[in-house]
N, C-alpha and C positions, 0 to 999 in steps of 0.2 A: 227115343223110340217110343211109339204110344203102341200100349195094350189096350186090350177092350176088354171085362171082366162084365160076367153077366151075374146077376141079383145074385146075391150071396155075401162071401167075403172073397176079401183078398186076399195075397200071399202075406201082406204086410199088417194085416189085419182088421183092414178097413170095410168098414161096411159099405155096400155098397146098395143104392137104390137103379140100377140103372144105369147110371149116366155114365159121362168116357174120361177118367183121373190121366192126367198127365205127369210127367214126373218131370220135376225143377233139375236145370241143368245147374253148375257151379258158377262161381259169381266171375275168377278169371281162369283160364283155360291153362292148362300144361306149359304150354311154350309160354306164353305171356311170366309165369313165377320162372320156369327156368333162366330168362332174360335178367330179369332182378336178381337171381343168385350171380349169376354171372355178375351182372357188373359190382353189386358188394364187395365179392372176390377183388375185384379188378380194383376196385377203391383202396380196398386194405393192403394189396400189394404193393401198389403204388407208393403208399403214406407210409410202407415199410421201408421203401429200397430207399426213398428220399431223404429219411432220417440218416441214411449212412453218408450221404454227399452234402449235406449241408451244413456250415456252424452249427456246435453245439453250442446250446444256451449258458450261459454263465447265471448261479445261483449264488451270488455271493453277499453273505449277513455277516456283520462287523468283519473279522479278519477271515473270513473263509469261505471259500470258491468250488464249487461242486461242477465240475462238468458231467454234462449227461448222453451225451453221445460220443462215439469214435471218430477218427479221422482229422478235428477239427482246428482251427488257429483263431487264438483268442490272445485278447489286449489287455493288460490287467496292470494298474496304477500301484506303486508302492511305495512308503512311508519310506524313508534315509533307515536304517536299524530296526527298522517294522519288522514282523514276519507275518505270511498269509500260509492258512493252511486252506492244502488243495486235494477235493475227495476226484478219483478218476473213474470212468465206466470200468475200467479189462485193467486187471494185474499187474505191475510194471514190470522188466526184466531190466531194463537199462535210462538210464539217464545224462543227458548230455547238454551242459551249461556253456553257451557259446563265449561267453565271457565271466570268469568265476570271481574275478575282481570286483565287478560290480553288484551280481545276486549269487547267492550259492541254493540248495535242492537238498534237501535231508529227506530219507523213507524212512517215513514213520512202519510201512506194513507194503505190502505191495499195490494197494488201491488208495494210498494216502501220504500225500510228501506235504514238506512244511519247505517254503522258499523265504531268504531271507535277503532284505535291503542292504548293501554293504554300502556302495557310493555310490553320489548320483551320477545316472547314466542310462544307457539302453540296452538291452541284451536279451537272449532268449533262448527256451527251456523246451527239450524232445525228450518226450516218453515215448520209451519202444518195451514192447512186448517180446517174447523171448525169441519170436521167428524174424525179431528185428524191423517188424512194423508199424509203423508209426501209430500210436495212441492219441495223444495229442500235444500238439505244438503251443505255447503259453508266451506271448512279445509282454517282457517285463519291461518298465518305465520308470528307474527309481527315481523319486524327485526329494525333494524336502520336504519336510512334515510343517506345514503352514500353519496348521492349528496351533499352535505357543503366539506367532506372529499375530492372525487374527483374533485371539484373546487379549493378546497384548494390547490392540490398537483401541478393542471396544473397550478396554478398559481403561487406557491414558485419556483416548482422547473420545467421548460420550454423544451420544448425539449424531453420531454420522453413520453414513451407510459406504462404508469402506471395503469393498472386494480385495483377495486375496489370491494371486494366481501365480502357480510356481512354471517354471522352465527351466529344467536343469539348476543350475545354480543361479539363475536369473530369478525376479520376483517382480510382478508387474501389479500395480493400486490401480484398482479402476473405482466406481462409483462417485457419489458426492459427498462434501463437505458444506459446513457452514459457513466458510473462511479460509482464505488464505493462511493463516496459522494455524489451523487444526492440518493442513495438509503439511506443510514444515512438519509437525509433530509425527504425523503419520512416516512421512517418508526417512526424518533420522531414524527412530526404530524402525524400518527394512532395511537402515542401512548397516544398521549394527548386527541383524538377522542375516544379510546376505553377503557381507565381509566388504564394502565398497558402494560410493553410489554408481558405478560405474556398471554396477549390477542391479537397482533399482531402476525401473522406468514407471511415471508417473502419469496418469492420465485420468486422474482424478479434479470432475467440476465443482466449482462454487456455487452455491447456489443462494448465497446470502448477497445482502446489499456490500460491494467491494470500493464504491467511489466516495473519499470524502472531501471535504469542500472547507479549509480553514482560514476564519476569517479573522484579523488581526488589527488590532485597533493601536495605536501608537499616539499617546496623548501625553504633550509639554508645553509647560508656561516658562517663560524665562521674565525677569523683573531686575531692571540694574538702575542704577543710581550712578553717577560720576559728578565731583564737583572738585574744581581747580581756583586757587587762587594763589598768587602770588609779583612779588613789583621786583621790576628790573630798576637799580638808585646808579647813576652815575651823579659823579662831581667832580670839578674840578676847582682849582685854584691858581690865581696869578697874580703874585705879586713882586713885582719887577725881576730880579732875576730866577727869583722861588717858581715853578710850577709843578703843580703836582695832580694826583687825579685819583678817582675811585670810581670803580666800577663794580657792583652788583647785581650777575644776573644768573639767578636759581634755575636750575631747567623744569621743565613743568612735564606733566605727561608720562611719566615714567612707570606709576601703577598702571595706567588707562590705556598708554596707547594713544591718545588723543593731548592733539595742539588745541591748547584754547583762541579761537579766533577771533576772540570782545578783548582790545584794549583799551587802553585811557590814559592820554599821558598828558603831565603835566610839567613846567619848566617856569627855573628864577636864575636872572642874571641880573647881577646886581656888581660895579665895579671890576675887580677880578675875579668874584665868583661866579659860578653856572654849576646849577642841580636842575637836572630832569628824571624825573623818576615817570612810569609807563607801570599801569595796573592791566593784571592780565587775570579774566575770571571766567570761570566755563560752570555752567550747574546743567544737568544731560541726565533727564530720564526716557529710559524705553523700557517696550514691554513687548515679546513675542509669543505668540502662540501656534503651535504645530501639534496638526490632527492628520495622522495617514491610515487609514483604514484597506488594505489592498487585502483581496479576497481571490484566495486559487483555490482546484479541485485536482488530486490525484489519486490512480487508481489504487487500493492497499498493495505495497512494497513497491510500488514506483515512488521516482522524486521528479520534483516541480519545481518549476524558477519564476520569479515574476520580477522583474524589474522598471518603474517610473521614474524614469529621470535622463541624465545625459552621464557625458564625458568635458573636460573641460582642460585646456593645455597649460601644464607647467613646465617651464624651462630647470632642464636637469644639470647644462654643464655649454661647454663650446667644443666645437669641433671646425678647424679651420676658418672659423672666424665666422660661423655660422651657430645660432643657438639653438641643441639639440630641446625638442619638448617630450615628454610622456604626458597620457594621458590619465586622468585622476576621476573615478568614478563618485557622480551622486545623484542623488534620488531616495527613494524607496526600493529596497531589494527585498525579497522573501525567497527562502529556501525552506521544504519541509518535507519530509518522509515519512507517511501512515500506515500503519498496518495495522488492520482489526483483527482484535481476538475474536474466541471464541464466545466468550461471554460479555460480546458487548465493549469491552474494553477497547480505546482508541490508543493504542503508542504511537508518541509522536516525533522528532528527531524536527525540530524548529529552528532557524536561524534570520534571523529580522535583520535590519540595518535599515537607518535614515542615515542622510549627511548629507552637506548640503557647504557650497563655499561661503567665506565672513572672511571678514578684514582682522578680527580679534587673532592676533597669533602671527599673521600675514608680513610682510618685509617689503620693501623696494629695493632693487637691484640693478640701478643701468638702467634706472629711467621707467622698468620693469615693476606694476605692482602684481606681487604672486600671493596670492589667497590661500590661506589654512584652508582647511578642514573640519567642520565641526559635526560629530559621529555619533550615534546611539545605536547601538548594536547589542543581539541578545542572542545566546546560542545556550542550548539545553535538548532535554529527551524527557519526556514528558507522558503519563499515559492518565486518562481520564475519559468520563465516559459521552457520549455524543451529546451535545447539546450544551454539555457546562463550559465554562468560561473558567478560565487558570490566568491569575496575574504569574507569568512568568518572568519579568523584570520593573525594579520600583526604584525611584532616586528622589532624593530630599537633599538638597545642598544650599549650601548658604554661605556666601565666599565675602569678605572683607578684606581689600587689600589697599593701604595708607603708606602712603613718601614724603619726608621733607626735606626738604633740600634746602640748605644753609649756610651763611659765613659764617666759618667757625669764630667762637666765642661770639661775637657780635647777636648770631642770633638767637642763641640763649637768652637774651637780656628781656625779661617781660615786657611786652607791650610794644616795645621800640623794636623788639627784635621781629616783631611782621613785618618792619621795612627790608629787613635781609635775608628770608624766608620764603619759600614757596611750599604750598599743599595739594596733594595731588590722593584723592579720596575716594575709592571704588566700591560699591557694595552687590554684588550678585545675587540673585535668586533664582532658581531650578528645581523646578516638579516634573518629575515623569515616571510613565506609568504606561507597560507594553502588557496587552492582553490579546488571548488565545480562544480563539470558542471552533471544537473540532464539529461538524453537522455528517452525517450520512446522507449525501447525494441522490435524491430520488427523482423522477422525473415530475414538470411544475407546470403552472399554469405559463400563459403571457409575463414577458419579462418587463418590467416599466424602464422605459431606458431615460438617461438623466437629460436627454434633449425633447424628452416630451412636450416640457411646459418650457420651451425654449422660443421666445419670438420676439426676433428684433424689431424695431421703432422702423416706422417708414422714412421719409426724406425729411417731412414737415415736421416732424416731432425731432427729430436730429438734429435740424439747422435751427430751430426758431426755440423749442425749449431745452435742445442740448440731452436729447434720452438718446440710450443707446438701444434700452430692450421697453416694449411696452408695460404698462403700470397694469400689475395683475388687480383682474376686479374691475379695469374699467374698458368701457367698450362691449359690442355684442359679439355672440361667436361664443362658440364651446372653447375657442383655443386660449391660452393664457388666462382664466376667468379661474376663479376659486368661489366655492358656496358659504356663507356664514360672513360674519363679522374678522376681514383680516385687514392687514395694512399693507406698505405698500413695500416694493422693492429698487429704492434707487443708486444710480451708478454715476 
């Protein structure tokens, strides 16, 4: 509303020269603030009446649970013999434990109970107020108290990240390990925590290098001597109705095994006598060497077999007239079982064997020659760390074995008595020496395989100089050629 006020003052006490004052109306109008109270109103009603239909929030610090609204149903984890104290919004009149076996409800006052873990299980707990209306409903979960077990484990077994999670009276290992043997460690302590492994479940990873690769060297010299001598003497004699005769013949072979096949015989007849005596000498050096190196990888607690060689048929017996055979293993075998620790350490559980058939020991039977056996074999458990090398079996023998074979008295007699004598003279010799070197298996470069520098002789060189494989070093071509000062390789 404009007034006009003439030269003077005003009512409000303004001076005035004249001119026409207006008065400022307000910044928002009646209706506009009444709008805003209203909905304020309408806000706060709202966030009030909500609070009664929704979960109350659970405030719970070490053993104790604060609910702060009515109405509400809450989930609440409990220790085996634990107790949680629980403060409530409204007074309680009554309390009702659906299962008292499992958790039981003590009032401490009427806005404060203390609930206690008995066994593990599930059950659950109604506060009513005196008009018999619900206050709040509390789903107990009593489980096992984990924490003994997950101290235990950080403390046995170091270094790993081992979870801990109960189920009833189940208990499940999740996270990682270093090893194969740190989870063994883990899981017998849950099993001793959880009365069974039938109650453990494990699903816990490795996260360390699990594959080892052990390579075995098997190194023997053998070194024999054998030397045979001895004369088969027959004589006879005739004279007119007199005849008579001698014959001497010593067996040879009886240390060795071996017929001497050098004789030399010599003969006198003279009238009615005849002597031929037959010299029989065998002198037999040999010398063997055997190097097997066979090399397996298996995963820690798996086992691995590697076998080079065959089978070979010996006859066991008859059966209607037919000769039953078994077969008799040889080669190189390896068997071994690794499991890495925790600290590096490899245990190893080894078993090696060479053997390989010989005549030494061997018989004839029917026409039938059957071959021994001759075996080196080495079985232990072993633990050592990656990379070293362990002599796990060593032999030094040295064997002498001498026969003579004689007519008694006769061939006592010095000198004369070689005519009625044989000697049969073996000397043995035996080094061997089995080694272990355990490695952790990691991923490598190009493997060199042993037919790389492999390359047979063409037609010409096979028929006219008699080669089988080309002479390394000569000839152009990357293939079969060596750098430097080497020699050659002939067959």
């Amino acid at each position: 509303m404009l007034k006009t006020y003439k030269s003077g003052y005003s009512p409000l006490g303004a001076k005035m020269t004249g001119r026409t004052l207006r008065r400022k109306r307000p910044l928002l109008s009646a209706q506009i603030l009444d709008f805003l109270r209203a909905m304020a109103i309408g806000i706060f009603i709202v966030l009030g009446l909500s609070s009664l239909f929704v979960s109350s929030a659970i405030a719970q610090n070490g053993g104790s649970v604060r609910i702060s609204s009515v109405g509400g149903s809450q989930h609440v984890q409990l220790g085996l013999n634990k107790s949680l104290l629980v403060d409530l919004p409204r007074a309680v009149s009554e309390v009702i434990v659906s299962q008292p076996g499992i958790a039981g409800a003590i009032l401490r006052n009427q806005r404060s109970a203390i609930i206690q873990g008995k066994e593990v299980g599930e059950t659950n707990i109604f506060f009513l107020d005196s008009n018999g209306n619900q206050i709040a409903v509390i789903e107990i979960s009593v489980l096992n108290d984990v924490s003994a077990l997950v101290n235990a484990i950080r403390t046995i077994v170091p270094g790993t990240n081992i979870q801990v999670a109960s189920f009833g009276e189940r208990v499940v290992l999740s996270g990682t390990a270093n090893s194969s043997d740190d989870i063994d460690k883990a899981v017998a302590i849950a099993t001793q925590f959880a009365g069974g492994e039938n109650n453990v479940a494990n699903v816990i990873t490795v996260t360390g290098a699990q594959q080892v690769m052990l390579k075995v060297t098997v190194a023997e010299v053998q070194r024999e001597t054998v030397r045979q001598l001895g004369i088969d003497l027959s004589a006879s004699l005739n004279l007119s109705d007199l005849v008579t005769g001698l014959i001497s013949a010593p067996p040879i072979g009886g240390a060795s095994n071996v017929a001497a096949p050098n004789t030399f015989t010599a003969g006198y007849n003279a009238g009615g006598i005849a002597i031929e005596a037959t010299l029989r000498a065998l002198e037999r050096r040999g010398a063997l060497r055997t190097l097997a190196s066979p090399t397996l990888t298996a995963i820690s607690g798996g086992t691995a077999e590697f076998l080079a060689g065959g089978n070979y048929p010996v006859p066991v017996g008859f059966d209607a007239g037919k000769i039953i055979f078994e077969f008799k293993e040889f080669g190189v075998r390896l068997n071994f079982s690794p499991v890495v620790r925790s600290n590096g350490i490899i245990s190893l559980d080894v078993e090696t064997k060479v053997s390989e058939p010989t005549t030494e020991g061997g018989f004839n039977a029917g026409g039938i020659t059957i071959p021994a056996t001759r075996e080196r074999e080495a079985k232990t458990s072993v633990q050592m760390q990656a990379g070293q090398t362990l002599v796990i079996a060593g032999l030094i023998e040295d064997k002498v074995r001498q026969q003579f074979n004689s007519l008694p008295g006769v061939g006592n007699i010095p000198i004369l008595g070689a005519l009625f004598r044989s000697r049969d003279f073996v000397r043995s010799q035996t080094e061997l020496l089995i080694l272990v070197t355990p490695v952790l298996a990691h991923p490598g470069g190009q493997v060199r395989l042993p037919t790389d520098n492999m390359n047979f002789s063409g037609d010409a060189e096979a028929i006219f100089l008699g080669h089988m494989q080309r002479l390394y070093g000569v000839g152009e071509g990357s293939t079969g050629q060596l750098n430097g000062s080497v020699g050659f390789v002939l067959d």
